[in-house]
C-alpha positions in Angstrom: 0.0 0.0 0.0 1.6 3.3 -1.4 2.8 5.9 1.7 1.7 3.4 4.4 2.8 5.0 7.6 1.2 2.4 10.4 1.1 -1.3 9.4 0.0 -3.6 12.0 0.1 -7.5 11.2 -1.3 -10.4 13.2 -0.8 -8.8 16.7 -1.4 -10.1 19.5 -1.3 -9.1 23.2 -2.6 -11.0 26.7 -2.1 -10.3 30.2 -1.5 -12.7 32.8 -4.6 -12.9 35.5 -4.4 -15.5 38.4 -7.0 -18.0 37.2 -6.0 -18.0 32.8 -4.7 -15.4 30.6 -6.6 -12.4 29.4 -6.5 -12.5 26.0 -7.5 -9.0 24.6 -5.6 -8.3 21.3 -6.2 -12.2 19.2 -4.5 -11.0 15.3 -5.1 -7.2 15.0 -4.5 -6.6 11.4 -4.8 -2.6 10.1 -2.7 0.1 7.5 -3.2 3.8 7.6 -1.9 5.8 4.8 -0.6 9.0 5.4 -3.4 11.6 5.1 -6.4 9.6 6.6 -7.6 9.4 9.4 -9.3 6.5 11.1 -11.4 6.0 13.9 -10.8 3.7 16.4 -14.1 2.7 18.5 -15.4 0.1 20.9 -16.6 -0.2 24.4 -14.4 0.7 27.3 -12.3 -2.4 28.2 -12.0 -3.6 24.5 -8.6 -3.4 24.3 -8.4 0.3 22.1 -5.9 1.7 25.0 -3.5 -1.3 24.5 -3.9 -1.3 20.5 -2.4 2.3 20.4 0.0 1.7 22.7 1.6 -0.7 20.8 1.2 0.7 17.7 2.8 3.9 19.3 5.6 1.4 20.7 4.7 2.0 23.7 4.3 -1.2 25.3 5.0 -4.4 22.9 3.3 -6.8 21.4 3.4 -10.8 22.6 3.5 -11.5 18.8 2.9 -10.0 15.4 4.8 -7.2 13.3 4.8 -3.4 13.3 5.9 -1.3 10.5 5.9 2.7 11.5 6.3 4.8 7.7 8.4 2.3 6.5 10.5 0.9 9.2 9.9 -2.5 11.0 10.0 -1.8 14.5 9.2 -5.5 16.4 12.2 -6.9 17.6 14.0 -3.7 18.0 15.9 -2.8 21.3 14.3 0.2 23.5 16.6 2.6 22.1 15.7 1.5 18.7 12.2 1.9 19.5 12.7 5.2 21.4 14.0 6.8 18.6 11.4 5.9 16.2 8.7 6.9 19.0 11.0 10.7 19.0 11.2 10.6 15.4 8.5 9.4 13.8 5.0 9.5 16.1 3.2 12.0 17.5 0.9 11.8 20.4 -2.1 13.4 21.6 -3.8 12.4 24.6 -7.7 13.3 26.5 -5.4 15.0 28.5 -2.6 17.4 27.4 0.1 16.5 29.7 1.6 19.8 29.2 4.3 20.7 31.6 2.9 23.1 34.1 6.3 25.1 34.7 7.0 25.6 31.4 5.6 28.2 28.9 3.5 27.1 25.6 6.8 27.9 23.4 8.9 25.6 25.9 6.6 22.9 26.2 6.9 22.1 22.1 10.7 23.7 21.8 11.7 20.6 24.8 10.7 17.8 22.7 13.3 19.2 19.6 15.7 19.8 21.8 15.7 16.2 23.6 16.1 15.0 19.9 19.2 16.9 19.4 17.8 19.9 17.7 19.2 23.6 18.5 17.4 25.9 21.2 17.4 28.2 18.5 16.1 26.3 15.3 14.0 24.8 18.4 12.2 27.8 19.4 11.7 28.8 15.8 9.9 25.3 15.4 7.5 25.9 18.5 6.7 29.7 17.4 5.7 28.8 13.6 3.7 25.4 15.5 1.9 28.1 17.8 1.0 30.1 14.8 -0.4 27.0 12.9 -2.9 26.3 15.9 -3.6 30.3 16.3 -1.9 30.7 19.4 1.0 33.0 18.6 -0.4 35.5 20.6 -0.1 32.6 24.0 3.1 31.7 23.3 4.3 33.0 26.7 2.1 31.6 28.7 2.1 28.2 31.3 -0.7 25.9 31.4 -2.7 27.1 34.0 -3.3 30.3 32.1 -4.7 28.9 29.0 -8.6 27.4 28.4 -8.9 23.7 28.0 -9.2 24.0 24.2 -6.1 26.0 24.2 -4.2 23.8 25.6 -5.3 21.0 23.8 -4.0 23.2 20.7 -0.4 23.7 22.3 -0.2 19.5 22.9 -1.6 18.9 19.0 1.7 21.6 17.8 3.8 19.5 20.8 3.0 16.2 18.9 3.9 18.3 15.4 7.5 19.6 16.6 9.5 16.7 15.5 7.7 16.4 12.4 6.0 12.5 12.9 4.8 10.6 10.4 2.3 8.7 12.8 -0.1 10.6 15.1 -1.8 8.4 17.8 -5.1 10.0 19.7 -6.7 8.9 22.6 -10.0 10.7 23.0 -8.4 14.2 21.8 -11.4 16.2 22.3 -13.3 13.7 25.5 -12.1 16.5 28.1 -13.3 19.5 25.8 -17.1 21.0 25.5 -18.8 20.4 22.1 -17.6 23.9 20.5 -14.0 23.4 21.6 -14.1 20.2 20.4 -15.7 20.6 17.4 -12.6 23.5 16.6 -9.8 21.6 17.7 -11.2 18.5 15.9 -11.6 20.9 12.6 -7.8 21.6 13.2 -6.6 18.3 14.0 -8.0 16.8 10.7 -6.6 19.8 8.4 -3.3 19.1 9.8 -3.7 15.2 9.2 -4.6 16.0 5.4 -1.4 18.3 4.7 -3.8 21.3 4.6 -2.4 23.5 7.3 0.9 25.2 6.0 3.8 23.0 5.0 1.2 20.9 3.5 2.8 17.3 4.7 0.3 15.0 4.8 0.2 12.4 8.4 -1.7 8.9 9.3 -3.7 9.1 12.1 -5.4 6.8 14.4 -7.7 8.2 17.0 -9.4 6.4 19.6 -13.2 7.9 20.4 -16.1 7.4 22.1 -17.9 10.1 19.9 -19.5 9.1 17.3 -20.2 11.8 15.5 -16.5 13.0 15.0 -15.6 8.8 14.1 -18.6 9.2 11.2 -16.4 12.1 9.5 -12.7 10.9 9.5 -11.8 8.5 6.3 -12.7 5.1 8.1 -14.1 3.8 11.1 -12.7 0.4 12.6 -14.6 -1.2 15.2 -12.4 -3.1 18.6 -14.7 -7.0 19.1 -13.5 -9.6 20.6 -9.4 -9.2 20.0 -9.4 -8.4 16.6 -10.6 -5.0 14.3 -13.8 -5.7 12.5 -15.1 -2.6 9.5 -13.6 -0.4 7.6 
């Protein structure tokens, strides 16, 4: 598949209970291309948590391959799979995780600089990043004196700064009311699509319990019993 940037094949993942194992991922098979994005859905518990964590290499899988925009990451030491994570993935959580001690401009110039970049060519990054999401103006501020959908903005430019390949969302807008949401959802999908400036087009998968936004990205695949069913 042409510009493939997430291939998942045959994974599986189980967790060790005291009575038998819990089997929760049994062959997940999926490929995003870069500029679509697809919908991950299914009831709490269905395994959509562990499913992005491995296919963000967070956590591994007990069997099965991973291929992140070209590069075959199973069986790759931690540093191996830390650097892809750095260089290739972006993530975006229900929760920003922004660093409360730390400006909007620090907390996407950091994640450059951790990957060897320049403070300078970093900070350049961070301030063209904030002016992608509309928040030039914020740059200056921490955290605590931004609005929810604001700071859901500077984590979205956080997960841009190292220029990923891969974004991975869990529930980007669940913590935001239904106009914020629908705005930073608007944003997240231009960006996705290569139509923000820059143009470069990303793969995403974003987990959701909201239906509506799921009905307009590219694909919707469904978490039952282990394995991805739809799309």
């Amino acid at each position: 598949m042409a510009d493939t940037v997430l291939r998942l094949t045959g994974i599986h993942r189980s967790f060790t209970q005291v009575e038998s194992p819990l089997h929760v991922l049994r062959g997940v098979d999926a490929a995003i291309r870069a500029g679509e994005m697809v919908a991950l859905v299914g009831p709490s518990g269905a395994g959509k948590s562990t499913l992005l964590h491995i296919a963000g290499l967070l956590e591994p899988a007990d069997k099965g391959g991973i291929e992140i925009a070209g590069v075959k990451a199973d069986g790759l030491s931690d540093k191996e799979r830390t650097a892809i994570r750095r260089d290739k993935i972006g993530f975006v959580y229900q929760f920003h995780h922004l660093l409360p001690e730390f400006t909007a401009e620090e907390n996407i110039t950091i994640p450059q600089m951790l990957a060897g970049v320049p403070r300078a060519k970093a900070r350049d990054r961070a301030r063209e990043l904030l002016g992608l999401v509309g928040l030039s103006a914020r740059a200056g501020h921490r955290p605590a004196k931004l609005s929810g959908g604001e700071q859901q903005r500077v984590a979205i430019a956080r997960a841009l700064a190292n220029r990923p390949r891969l974004l991975i969302a869990d529930e980007p807008t669940g913590n935001l009311d239904m106009h914020t949401a629908e705005n930073v959802f608007a944003l997240f999908a231009d960006l996705v699509r290569g139509q923000g400036p820059g143009g470069a087009k990303l793969g995403a998968l974003v987990a959701t319990h909201n239906l509506d936004l799921a009905r307009r990205m590219d694909r919707i695949v469904e978490m039952r019993d282990g394995v991805l069913v739809g799309g």
